[in-house]
C-alpha positions as CSV (number, residue, x, y, z in Angstrom):
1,X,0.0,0.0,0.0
2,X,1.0,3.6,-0.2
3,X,2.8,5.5,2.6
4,X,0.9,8.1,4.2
5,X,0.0,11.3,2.2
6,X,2.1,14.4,3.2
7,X,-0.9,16.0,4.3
8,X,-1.9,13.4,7.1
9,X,-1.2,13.5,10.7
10,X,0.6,10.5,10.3
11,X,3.1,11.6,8.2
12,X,3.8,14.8,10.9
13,X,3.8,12.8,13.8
14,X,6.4,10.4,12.3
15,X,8.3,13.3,10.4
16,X,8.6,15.4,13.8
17,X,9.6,12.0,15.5
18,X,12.2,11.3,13.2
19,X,13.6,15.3,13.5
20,X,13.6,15.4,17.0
21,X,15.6,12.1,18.0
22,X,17.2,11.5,14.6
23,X,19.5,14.8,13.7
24,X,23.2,14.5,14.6
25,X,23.1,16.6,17.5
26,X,19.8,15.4,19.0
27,X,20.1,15.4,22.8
28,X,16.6,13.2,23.3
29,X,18.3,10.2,21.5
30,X,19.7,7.9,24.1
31,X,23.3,6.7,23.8
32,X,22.4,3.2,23.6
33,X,20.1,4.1,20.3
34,X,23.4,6.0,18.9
35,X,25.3,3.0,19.6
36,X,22.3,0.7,17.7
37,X,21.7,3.1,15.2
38,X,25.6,2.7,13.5
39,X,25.5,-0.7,14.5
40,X,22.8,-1.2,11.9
41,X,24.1,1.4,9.5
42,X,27.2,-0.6,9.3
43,X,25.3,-3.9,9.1
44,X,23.8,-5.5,5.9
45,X,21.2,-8.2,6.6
46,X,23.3,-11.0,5.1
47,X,25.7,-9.6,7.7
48,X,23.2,-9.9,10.3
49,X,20.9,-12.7,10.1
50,X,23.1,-15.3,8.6
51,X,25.6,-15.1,11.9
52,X,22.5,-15.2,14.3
53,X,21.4,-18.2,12.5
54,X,24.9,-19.9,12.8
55,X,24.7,-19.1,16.9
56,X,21.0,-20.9,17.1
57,X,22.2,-23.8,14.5
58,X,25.1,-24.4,16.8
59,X,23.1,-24.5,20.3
60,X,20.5,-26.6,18.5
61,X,22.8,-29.3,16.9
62,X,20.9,-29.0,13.2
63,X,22.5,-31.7,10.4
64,X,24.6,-30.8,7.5
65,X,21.6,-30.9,5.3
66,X,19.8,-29.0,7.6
67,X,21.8,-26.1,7.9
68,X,21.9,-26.5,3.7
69,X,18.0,-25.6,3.6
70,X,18.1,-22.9,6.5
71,X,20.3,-20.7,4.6
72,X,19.2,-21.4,1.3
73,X,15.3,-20.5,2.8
74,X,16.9,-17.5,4.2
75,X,19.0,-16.2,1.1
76,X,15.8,-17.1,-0.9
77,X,14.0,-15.1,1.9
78,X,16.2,-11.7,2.0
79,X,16.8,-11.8,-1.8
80,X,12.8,-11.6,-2.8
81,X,12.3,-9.0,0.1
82,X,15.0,-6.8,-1.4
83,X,13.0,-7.2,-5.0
84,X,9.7,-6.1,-3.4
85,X,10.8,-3.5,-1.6
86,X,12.8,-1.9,-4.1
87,X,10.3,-1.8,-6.5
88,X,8.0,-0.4,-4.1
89,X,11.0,2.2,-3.6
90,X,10.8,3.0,-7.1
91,X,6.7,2.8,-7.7
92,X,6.3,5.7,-4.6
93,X,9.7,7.3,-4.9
94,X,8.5,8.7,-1.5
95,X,11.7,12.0,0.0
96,X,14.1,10.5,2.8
97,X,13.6,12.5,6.0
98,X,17.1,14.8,5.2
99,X,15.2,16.0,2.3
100,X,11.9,16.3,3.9
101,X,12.7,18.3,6.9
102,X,14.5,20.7,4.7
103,X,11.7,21.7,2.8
104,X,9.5,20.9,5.6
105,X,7.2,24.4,4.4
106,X,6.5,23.1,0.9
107,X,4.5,19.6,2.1
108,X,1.0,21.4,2.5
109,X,1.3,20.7,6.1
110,X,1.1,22.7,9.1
111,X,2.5,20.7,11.5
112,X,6.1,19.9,10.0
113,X,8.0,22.7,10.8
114,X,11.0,23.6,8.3
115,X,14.9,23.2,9.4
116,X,17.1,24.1,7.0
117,X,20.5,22.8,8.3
118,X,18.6,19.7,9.5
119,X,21.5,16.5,9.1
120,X,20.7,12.8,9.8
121,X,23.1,11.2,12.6
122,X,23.9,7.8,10.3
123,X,24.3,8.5,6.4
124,X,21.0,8.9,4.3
125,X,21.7,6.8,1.2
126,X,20.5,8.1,-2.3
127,X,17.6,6.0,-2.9
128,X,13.5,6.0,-1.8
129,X,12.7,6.1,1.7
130,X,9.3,4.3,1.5
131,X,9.5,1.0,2.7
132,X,12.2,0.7,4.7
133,X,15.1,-1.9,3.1
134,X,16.3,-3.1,6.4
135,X,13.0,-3.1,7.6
136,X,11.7,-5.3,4.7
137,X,14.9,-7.6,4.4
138,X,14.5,-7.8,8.4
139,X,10.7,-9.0,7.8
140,X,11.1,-11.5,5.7
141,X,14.1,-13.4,7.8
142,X,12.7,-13.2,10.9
143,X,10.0,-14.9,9.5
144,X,11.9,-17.8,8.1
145,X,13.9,-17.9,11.3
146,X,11.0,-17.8,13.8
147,X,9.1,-21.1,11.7
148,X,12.4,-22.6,10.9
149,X,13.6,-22.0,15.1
150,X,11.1,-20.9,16.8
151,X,10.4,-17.0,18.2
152,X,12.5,-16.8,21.2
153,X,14.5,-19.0,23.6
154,X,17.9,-18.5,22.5
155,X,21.2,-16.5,23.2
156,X,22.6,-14.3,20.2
157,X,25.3,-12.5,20.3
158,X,26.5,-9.4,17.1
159,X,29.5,-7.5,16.6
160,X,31.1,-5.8,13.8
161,X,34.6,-4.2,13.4
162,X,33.5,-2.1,12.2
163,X,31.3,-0.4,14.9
164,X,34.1,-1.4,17.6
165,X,32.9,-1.9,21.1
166,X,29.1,-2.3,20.5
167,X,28.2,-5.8,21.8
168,X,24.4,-6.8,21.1
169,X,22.2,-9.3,22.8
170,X,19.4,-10.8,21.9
171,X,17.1,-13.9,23.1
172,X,14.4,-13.3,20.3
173,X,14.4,-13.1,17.0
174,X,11.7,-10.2,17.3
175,X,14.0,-8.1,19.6
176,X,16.7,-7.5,16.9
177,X,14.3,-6.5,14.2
178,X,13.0,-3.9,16.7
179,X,16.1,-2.7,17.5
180,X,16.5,-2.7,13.8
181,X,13.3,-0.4,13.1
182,X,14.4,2.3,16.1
183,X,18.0,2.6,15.0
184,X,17.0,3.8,11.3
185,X,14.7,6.4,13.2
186,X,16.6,7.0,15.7
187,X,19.6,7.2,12.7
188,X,17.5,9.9,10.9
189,X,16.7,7.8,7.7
190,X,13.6,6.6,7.6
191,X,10.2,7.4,8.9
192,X,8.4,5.4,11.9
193,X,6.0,4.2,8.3
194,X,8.8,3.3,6.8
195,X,9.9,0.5,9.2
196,X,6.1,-0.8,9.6
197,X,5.6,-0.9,5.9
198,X,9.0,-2.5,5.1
199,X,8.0,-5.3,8.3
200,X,4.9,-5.8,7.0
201,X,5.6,-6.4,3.4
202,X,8.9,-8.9,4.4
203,X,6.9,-11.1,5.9
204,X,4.2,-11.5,3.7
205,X,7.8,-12.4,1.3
206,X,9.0,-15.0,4.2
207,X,5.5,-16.8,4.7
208,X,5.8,-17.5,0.7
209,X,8.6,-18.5,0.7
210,X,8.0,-20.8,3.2
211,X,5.1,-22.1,1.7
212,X,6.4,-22.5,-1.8
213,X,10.1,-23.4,-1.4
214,X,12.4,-26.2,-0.5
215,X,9.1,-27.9,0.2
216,X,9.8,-32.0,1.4
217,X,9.6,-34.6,-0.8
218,X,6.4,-36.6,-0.9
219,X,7.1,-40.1,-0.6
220,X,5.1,-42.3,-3.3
């Protein structure tokens, strides 16, 4: 579906969200969401969901061919999501926040005040806002993961050199999505909408997939 018209109250609640906690300089964004924030700007979903899989495979004791048709569900998963969601990118070709809040006088709404010198704290990259990618990719492997694991139960650890000394933990599969969805707000790149349409939309993507792929064999 579409994202919320510019007009709507919608829009300027998660708009004013957005530029309150997600500009550079905020000082109403916690320094745990700053830390999660570059965490996930530095983190690709292959990156992410493919070594939380590996933690839960190994406490779990799954066979070779096991693991095979885990991570070719989820590859299948991520790589269809990233499809959808970019042609929905492309269909509503919907402003990032950075540009929004610039211009915030020309959207025909009253209560999305303009800033000028307005700067996200994680970079805003040149593509459609609406439907979130992470969001969407996120969507559609936690669904996989949560039919393929189960929803919570387990210990998880993430890391990347390249955000040095930020150490995540999660027990739930639906934890790290939502820690996914605040840290592109709280980042300054996408809308509140953004995250619930791009969640929405990958797991309608995962539930196919695990409908239609890598079904058993029936035996004759």
């Amino acid at each position: 579906g579409p994202p919320p018209s510019l007009r709507s109250a919608k829009y300027a609640g998660d708009y004013n969200e957005v530029k309150r906690v997600g500009e550079v300089k905020s000082t109403e964004r916690p320094s745990d969401m700053t830390d999660v924030a570059r965490f996930y700007e530095a983190t690709e979903p292959v990156e992410l969901y493919n070594p939380a899989a590996r933690q839960v495979i190994a406490a779990q004791g799954k066979t070779l061919s096991e693991n095979a048709r885990i991570f070719a569900l989820l590859a299948i998963a991520i790589g269809d999501a990233a499809m959808a969601c970019f042609d929905s990118k492309y269909f509503y070709n919907y402003w990032r926040p950075v540009t929004a809040i610039r211009a915030g006088d020309t959207d025909g709404n009253r209560r999305t005040d303009r800033d000028p010198n307005w700067q996200p704290l994680v970079f805003s990259l040149p593509f459609p806002s609406y439907p979130s990618g992470h969001a969407t990719f996120g969507g559609a492997a936690r669904r996989v993961l949560e039919d393929l694991f189960g929803h919570g139960g387990h210990s998880i650890t993430l890391t990347n050199p390249l955000v040095p000394g930020v150490v995540l933990h999660y027990t739930r599969w639906k934890q790290i999505t939502d820690d996914v969805d605040d840290g592109r707000v709280f980042g300054g790149v996408h809308y509140r909408f953004d995250q619930e349409a791009g969640a929405l939309q990958g797991r309608r993507v995962g539930s196919y997939v695990m409908r239609h792929k890598l079904r058993p064999r029936r035996e004759r």
